[in-house]
C-alpha positions in Angstrom: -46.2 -9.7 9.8 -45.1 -7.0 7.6 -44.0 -4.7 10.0 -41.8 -7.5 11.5 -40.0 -7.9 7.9 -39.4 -4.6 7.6 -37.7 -4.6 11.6 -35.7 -7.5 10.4 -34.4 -5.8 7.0 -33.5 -2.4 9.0 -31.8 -4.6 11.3 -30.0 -6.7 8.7 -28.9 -3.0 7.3 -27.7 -1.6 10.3 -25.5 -4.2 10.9 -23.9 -4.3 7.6 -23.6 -0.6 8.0 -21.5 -1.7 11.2 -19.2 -3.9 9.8 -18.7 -1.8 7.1 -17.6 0.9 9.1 -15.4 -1.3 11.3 -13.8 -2.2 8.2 -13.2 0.8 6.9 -11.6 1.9 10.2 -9.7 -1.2 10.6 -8.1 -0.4 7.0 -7.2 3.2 7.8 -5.0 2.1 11.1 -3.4 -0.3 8.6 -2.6 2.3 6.4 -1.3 4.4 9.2 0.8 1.4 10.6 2.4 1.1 6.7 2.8 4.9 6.5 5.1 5.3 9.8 7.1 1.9 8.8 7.9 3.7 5.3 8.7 6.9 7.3 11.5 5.1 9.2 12.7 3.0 6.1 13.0 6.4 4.3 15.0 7.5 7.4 16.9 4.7 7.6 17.9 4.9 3.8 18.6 9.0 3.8 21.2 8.2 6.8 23.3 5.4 5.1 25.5 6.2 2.2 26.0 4.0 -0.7 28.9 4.2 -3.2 28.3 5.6 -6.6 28.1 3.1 -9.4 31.0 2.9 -11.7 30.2 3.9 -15.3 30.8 0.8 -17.8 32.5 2.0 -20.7 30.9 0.1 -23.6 33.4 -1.6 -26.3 33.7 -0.2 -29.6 33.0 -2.7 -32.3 35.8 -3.0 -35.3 34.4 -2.8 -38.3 35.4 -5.6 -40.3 37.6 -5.3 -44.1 37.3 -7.3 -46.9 
């Protein structure tokens, strides 16, 4: 009987250990897939030119007289 518990628990740990590994491997081709689509937006972006932004002058305040 105890040996059987034991088979069971191993059994239960190795597949966790599966999943766990699947999951980690299913992550890092996500991450891969993200990386590339950044790659090409960064592309995308260095090729197109934008115009400059125009400097706002600010407006000097009066000082008041009494």
């Amino acid at each position: 009987m105890e040996n059987k518990v034991i088979t069971f628990l191993l059994a239960i740990l190795l597949a966790l250990g599966g999943w766990n590994l699947s999951q980690t491997f299913e992550l890092s081709n996500d991450m891969v897939l993200v990386k590339e689509k950044i790659t090409q937006i960064e592309k995308t972006l260095d090729k197109k030119s934008f115009p400059k932004k125009k400097s706002k002058k600010k407006k000097k305040k009066k000082k008041k007289t009494q």
